[in-house]
C-alpha positions as CSV (number, residue, x, y, z in Angstrom):
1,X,0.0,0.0,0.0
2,X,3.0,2.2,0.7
3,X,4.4,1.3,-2.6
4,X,1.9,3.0,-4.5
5,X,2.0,6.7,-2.8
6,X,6.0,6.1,-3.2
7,X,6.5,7.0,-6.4
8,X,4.4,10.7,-6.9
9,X,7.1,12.6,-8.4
10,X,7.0,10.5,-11.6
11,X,7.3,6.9,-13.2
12,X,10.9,7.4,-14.3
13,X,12.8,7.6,-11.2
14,X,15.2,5.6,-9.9
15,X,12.8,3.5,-7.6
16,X,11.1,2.3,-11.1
17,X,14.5,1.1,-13.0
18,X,15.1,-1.8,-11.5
19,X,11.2,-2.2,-11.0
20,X,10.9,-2.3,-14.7
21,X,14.1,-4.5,-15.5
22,X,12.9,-7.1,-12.8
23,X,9.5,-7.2,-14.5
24,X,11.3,-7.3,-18.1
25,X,13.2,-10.2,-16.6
26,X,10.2,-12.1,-15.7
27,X,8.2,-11.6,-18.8
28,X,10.9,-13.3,-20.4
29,X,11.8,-16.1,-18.5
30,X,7.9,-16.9,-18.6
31,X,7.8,-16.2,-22.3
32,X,10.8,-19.2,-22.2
33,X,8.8,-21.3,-19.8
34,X,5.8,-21.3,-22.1
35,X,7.7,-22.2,-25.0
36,X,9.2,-25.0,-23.8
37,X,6.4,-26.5,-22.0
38,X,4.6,-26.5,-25.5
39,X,7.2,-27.8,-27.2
40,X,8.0,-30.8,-24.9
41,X,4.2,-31.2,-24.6
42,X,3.9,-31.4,-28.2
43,X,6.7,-33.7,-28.9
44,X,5.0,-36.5,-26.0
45,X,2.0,-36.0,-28.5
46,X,3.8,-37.0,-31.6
47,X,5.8,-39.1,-30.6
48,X,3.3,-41.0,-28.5
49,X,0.9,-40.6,-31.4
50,X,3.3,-42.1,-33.5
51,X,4.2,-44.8,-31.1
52,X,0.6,-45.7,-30.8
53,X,0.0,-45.9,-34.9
54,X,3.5,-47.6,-35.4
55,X,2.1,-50.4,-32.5
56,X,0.7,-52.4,-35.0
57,X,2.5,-55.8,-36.3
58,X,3.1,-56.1,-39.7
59,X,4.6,-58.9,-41.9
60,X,7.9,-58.6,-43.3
61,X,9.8,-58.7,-40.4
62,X,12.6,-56.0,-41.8
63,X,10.0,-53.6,-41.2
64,X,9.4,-54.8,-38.1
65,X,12.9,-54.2,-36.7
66,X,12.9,-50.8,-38.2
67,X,10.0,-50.2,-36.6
68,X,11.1,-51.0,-33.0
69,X,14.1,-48.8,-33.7
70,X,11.9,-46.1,-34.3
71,X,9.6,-47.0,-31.8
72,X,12.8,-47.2,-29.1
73,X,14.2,-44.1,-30.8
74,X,11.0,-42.3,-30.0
75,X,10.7,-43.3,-27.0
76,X,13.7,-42.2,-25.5
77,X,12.7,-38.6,-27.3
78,X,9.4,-39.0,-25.4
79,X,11.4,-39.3,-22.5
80,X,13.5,-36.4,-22.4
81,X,11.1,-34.2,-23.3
82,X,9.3,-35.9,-20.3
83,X,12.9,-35.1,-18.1
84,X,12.6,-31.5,-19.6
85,X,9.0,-30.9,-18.2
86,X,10.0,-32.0,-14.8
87,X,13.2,-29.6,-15.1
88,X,10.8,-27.1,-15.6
89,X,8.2,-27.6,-12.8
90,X,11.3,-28.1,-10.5
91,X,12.1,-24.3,-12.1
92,X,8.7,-23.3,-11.3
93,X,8.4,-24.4,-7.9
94,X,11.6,-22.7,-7.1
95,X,10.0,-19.5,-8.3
96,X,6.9,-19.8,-6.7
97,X,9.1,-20.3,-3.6
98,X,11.9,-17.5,-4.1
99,X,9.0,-15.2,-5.5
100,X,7.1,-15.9,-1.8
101,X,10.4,-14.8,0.2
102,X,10.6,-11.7,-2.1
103,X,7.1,-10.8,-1.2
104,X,8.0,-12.1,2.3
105,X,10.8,-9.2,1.8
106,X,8.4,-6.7,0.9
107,X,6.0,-7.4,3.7
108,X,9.0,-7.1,5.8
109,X,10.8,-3.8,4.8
110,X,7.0,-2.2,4.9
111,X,6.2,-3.2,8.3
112,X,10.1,-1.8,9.2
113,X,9.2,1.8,7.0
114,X,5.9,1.8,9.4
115,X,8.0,0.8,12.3
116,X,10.0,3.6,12.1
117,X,8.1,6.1,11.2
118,X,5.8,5.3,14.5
119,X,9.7,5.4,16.2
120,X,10.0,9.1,15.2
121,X,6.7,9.9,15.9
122,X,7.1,8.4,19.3
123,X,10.7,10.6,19.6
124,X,9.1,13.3,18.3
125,X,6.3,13.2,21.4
126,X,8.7,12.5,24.2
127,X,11.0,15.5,23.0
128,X,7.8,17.4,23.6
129,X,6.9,16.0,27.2
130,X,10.4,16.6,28.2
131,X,10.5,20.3,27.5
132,X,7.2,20.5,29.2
133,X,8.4,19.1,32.0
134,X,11.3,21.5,32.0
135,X,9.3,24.0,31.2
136,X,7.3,22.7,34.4
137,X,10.3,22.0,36.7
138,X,11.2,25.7,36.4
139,X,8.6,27.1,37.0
140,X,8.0,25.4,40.2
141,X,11.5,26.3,40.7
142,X,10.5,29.7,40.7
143,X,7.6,29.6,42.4
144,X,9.6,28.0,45.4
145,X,12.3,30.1,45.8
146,X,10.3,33.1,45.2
147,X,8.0,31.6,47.9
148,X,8.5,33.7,51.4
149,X,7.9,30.3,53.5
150,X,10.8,29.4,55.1
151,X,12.8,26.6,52.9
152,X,13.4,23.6,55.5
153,X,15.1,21.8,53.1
154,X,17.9,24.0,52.9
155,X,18.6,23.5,57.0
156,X,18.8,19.6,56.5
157,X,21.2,20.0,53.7
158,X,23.8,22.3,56.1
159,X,23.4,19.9,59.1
């Protein structure tokens, strides 16, 4: 909420830089993410499509070993893009993760902003109550030693 009001005097200053890059930098790397996880998705299609149509036994049995090479062949691609989907959840889970610390972060160096602005606030009103009281103090001062009743305390201190 503080973030918002922060930034008054204009979008380009340097608060907003490495706003902008950060946000750039995202953008991409989910631009990246995107594109691979349709590309590996696509190839398990084919490739399973493929293995699927290719299933079926035929006679001459040169074929049939060609087949299974492609088959195995395909397989193993089906695999890897398989490997390379579960690279990219692990990614996406450490994201989610690091991106919960940063907001963690933020949450944290808000509540510190607030914290000290409630610290010089709290500065601000005990300066005040001090100098009243001094103000006070002297006065009384004043008022006692202007006073024409005898000061006791004076005696004790010489005795």
């Amino acid at each position: 909420m503080n973030r918002g009001g922060g930034g008054a005097g204009g979008g380009s200053g340097p608060a907003s830089g490495p706003t902008s890059a950060a946000a750039l930098a995202a953008a991409k790397k989910q631009k990246k993410w995107l594109e691979s996880m349709e590309t590996d998705i696509g190839t398990i299609v084919d490739y399973f499509s493929y293995l699927v149509n290719v299933s079926r036994v035929s006679e001459p049995p040169v074929r049939n070993s060609q087949e299974a090479m492609m088959m195995e062949m395909r397989a193993a691609r089906m695999v890897q893009a398989s490997d390379s989907l579960l690279k990219l959840v692990s990614d996406l889970k450490q994201t989610a993760l690091f991106s919960g610390f940063a907001s963690l972060n933020d949450h944290v160096e808000e509540r510190m902003a607030e914290f000290d602005k409630q610290a010089e606030k709290t500065d601000r009103l005990l300066s005040r109550i001090g100098e009243e009281a001094a103000a006070s103090l002297k006065e009384l001062e004043a008022h006692y030693y202007s006073s024409s009743v005898p000061h006791t305390h004076e005696n004790d201190l010489q005795q």
